[in-house]
C-alpha positions as CSV (number, residue, x, y, z in Angstrom):
1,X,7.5,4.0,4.1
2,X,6.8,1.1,6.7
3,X,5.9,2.2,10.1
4,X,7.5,-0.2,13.0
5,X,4.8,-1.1,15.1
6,X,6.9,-1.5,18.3
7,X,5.8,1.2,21.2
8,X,8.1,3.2,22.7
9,X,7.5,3.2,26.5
10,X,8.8,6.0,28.7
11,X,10.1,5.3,32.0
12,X,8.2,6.5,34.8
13,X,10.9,8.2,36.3
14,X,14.3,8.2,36.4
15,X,15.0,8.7,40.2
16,X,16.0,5.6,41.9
17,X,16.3,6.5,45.3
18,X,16.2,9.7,47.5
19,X,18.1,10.7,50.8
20,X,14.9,13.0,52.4
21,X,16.7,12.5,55.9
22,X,19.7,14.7,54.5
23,X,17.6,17.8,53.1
24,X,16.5,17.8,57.1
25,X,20.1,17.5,58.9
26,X,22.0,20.3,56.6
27,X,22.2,23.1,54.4
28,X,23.1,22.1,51.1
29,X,25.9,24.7,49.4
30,X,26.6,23.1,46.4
31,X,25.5,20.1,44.0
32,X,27.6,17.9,41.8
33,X,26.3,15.4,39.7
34,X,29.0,11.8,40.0
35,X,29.5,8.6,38.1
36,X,29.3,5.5,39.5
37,X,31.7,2.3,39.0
38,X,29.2,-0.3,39.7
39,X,29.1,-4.5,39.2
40,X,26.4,-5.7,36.7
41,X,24.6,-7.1,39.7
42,X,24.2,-3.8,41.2
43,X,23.2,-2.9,38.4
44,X,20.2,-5.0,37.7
45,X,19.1,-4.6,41.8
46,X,18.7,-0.7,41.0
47,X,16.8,-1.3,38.5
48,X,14.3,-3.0,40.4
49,X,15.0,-0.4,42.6
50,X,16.5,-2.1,45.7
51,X,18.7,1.0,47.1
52,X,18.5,2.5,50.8
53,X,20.4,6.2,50.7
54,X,19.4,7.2,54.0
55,X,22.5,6.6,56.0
56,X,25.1,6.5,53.5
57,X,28.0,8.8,53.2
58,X,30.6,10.1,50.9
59,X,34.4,10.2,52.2
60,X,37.5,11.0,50.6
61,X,40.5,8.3,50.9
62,X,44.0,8.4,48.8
63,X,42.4,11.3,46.3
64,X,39.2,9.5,45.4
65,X,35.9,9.5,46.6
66,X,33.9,6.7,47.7
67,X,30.4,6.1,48.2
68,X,30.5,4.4,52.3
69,X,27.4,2.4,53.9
70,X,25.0,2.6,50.5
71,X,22.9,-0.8,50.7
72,X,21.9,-2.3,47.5
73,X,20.1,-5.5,48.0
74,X,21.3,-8.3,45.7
75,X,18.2,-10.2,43.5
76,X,17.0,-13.6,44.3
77,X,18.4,-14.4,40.7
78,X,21.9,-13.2,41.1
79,X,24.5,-15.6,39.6
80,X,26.0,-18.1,42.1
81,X,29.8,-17.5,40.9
82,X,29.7,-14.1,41.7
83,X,30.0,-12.8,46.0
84,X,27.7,-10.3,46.2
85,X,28.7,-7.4,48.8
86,X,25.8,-5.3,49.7
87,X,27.7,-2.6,51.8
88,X,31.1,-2.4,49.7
89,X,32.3,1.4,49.4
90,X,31.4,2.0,45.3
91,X,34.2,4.4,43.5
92,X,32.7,7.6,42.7
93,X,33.7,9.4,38.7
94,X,34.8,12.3,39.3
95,X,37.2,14.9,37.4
96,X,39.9,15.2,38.7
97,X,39.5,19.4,39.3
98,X,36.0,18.9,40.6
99,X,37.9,16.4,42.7
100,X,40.8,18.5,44.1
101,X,38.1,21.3,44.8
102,X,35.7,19.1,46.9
103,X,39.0,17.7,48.5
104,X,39.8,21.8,49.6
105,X,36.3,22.4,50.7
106,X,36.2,19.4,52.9
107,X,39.4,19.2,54.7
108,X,39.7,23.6,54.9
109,X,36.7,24.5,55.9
110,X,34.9,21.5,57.9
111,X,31.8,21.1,55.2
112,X,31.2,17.4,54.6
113,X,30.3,15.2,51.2
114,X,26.0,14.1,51.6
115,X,24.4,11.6,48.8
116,X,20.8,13.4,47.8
117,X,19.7,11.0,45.1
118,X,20.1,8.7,43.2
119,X,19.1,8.5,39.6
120,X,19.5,7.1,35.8
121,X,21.2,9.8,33.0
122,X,20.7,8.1,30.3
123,X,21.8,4.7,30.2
124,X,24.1,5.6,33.2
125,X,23.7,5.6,37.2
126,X,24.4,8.8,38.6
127,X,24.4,10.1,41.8
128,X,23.5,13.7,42.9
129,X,26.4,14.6,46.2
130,X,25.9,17.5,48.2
131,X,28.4,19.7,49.6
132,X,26.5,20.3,53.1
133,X,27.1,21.7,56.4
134,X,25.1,20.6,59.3
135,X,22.0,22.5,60.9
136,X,22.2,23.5,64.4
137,X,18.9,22.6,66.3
138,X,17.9,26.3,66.1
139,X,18.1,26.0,62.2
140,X,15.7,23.1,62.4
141,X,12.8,24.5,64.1
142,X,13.5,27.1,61.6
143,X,12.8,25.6,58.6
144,X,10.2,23.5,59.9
145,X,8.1,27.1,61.4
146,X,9.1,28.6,57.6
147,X,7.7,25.2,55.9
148,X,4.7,24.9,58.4
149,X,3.8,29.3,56.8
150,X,4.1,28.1,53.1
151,X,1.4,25.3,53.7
152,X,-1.0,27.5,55.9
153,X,-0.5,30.5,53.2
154,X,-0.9,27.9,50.3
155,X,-4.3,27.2,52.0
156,X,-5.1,30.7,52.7
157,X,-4.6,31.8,48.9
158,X,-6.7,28.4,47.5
159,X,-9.8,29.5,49.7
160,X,-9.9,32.7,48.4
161,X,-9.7,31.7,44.9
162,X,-12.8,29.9,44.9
């Protein structure tokens, strides 16, 4: 048998991009992993990893769900015939029951639609969505008071191990 000398590489990792400003403003409930109908353009900019999550938003029009206010930067190299649109809303793949269910959750009971990341499955963009409700202030402080006791115990139990 002939061995094939090309090397398989392994991708770093397959996140893209991360919303860490929506972990802090709410409470996630539940997490559904979407599709994404994308342009080839968009395509090749997220793979050189030119995406900004932070303020973008999920909203539900006409029984779809579109991703709102996502930037992804066009390339320098990007073909001249095509109009490259940053900020257009991108068409999110869902089914159509996971649809119909998030559509219930958000309109009955107030909970609202976050983008947490951003990532490759495969050959595929996906795109991790939240179903969130917002932290009070009170909640806040919280967290940070229960994150702040995890590190300070963390360093308690590491001194004593040595």
């Amino acid at each position: 048998m002939a061995k094939k000398n090309a090397k398989k590489t392994k991708p770093t990792s397959s996140t893209i991009a991360l919303n860490k400003k929506a972990k802090h403003e709410y409470k996630f409930l539940e997490k559904i992993e979407a599709g994404l109908s994308l342009q080839g353009w968009e395509v090749k900019s997220m793979r050189a990893g030119k995406v900004n999550l932070t303020d973008c938003y999920v909203i539900i029009q006409r029984g779809e769900a579109y991703l709102v206010a996502c930037n992804i930067t066009p390339l320098n190299t990007a073909s001249t015939h095509v109009v490259c649109e940053p900020m257009r809303p991108r068409k999110l793949l869902l089914k159509r029951r996971e649809l119909d269910r998030l559509i219930g959750q958000v309109e009955q009971k107030g909970h609202t639609l976050v983008p947490v990341a951003l990532y490759w499955s495969k050959s595929f963009a996906k795109l991790e969505v939240a179903l969130a409700q917002g932290k009070q202030m009170h909640d806040k402080r919280q967290d940070s008071k229960e994150r702040d006791w995890q590190r300070e115990k963390a360093r308690v139990m590491k001194g004593k191990m040595r």
